[in-house]
N, C-alpha and C positions, 0 to 999 in steps of 0.2 A: 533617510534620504537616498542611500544608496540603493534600497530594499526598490523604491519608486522609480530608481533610473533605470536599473536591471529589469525591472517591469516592461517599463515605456518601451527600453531598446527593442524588449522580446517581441513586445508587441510590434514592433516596429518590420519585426526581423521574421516573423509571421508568414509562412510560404503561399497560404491558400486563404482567405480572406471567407471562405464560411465556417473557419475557427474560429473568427473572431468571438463567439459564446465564451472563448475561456477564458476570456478577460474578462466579459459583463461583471457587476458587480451581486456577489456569493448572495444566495438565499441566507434570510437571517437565523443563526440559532441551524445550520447544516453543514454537515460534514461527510466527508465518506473514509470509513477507514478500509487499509487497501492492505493485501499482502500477494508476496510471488511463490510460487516453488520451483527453483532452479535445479538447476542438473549440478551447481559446488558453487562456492561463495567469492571468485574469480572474477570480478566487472567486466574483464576485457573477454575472456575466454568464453567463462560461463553462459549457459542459455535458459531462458523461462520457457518452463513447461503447464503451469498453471498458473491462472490469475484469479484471486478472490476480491468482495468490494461489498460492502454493505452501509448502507445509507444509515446518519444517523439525524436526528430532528430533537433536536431539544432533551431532552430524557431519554429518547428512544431512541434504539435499536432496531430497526425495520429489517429484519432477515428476512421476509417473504418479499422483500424488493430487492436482493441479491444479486450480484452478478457472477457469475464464476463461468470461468472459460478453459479449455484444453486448447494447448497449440500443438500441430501438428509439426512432424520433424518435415527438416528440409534439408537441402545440401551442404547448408551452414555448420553445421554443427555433428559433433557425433555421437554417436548411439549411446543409451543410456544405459546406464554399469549397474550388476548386480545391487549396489548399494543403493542406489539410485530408484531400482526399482520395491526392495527393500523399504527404504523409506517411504516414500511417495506412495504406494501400493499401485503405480501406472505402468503399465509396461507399453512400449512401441508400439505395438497393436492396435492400442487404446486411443493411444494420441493419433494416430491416421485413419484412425474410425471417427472418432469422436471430436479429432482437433480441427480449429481453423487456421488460417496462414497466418504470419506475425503483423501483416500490415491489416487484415479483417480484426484482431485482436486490440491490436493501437485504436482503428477505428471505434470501435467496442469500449473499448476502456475511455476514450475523448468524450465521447458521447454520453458515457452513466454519470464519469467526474462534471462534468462542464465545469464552474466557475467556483467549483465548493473546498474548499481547504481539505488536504490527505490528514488523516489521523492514521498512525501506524508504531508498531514497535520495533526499531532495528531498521525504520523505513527509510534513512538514508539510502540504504544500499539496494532497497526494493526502488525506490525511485531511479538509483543508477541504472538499473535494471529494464526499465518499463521506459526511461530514457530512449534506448536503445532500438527500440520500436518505437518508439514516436516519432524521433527527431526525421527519419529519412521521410516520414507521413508530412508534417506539418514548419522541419527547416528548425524548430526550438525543443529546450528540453518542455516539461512541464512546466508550467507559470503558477501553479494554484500554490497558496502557501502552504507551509506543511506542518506538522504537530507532532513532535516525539513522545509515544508516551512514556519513556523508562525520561524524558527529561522532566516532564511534570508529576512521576512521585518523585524524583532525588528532591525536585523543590518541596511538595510534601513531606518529606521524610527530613528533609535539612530544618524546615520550619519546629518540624515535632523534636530536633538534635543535633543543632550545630556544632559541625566539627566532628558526629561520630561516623561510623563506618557504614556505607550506604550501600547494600546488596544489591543489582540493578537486574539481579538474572529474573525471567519471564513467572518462572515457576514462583522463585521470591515472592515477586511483585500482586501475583493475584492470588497466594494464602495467603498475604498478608491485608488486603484489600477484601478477603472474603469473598471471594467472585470464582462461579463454577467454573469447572476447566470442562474442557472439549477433547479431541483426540487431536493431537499435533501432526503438521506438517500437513496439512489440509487447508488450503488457502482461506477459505469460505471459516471454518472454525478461529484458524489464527486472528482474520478478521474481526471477527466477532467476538473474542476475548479481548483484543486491543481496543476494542470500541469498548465494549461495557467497562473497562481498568480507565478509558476516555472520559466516560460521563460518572463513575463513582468520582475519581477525580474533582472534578467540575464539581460535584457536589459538595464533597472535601471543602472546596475554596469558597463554598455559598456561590458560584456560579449559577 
């Protein structure tokens, strides 16, 4: 009940009225899983540098329908630290070459999600995130319900051993699920791990 009032309100609370798609009710059997690469793990501070998003359909994993994005720096924020670039393999250059502004990006991201539920891992905090860019775009956080995946193996794994010790880190989770790995910290790859560990799951459950 509560899940439906929080709904209603958003919708209610809705800044621009040709959002209205992100309510429409979700394609069946579709989901998009989503991840960020920020500049530290900081909600308030932190800023997203990259966006990844891959559509999934039933079984499927649709990488050639991808979205992935570079945002470009702005005045908001500051430059990004040896580590930073380390990680990410982006340097500043890249993202004012290649990046778009944070409100073309929101834009971007509203449009591929529309009405379809996030699957992600650790996506709380990518939602916090992509939040942040939305909200000044459209007045609301994101509406679409969301899907943890390190929450649906603890329930696979609790089902297989109630009461034992439940490993939830990433790497765990997909040798244990048997599912290729990608190279990390690559929006588009994280993506697309968190989906395929999405739909072995689901199959797991006879979904």
């Amino acid at each position: 009940m509560f899940k439906t009032l929080q709904r209603a309100w958003r919708q209610h609370q809705l800044r621009d009225p040709a959002y209205q798609f992100l309510f429409d009710p979700a394609p069946p059997d579709e989901w998009v899983s989503i991840d960020c690469e920020t500049t530290g793990l900081d909600r308030a501070q932190d800023h997203i540098i990259s966006i990844g998003a891959v559509p999934i359909r039933g079984q499927q994993v649709l990488t050639s329908q991808r979205l992935e994005i570079l945002i470009r720096p702005d005045g908001g924020r500051a430059p990004l630290t040896a580590d930073n670039v380390r990680i990410h393999q982006l340097r500043e250059a890249d993202l004012a070459e290649h990046g778009v502004s944070p409100a073309e990006a929101a834009e971007r991201v509203l449009r591929f999600i529309g009405s379809r539920p996030l699957v992600g891992y650790f996506l709380e905090f990518d939602v916090a995130m992509l939040n942040r860019l939305v909200q000044p775009l459209i007045g609301i956080p994101l509406p679409q319900p969301q899907i943890e995946v390190s929450g649906l193996y603890y329930d696979h794994k609790y089902r297989q051993n109630p009461g034992g010790h439940i490993d939830l880190r990433f790497d765990v989770l997909m040798n244990d699920l048997q599912l290729p790995r990608r190279p990390a910290h690559h929006p588009v790859n994280d993506a697309t791990m968190a989906a395929l560990a999405f739909v072995k799951l689901r199959a797991l459950q006879g979904r």
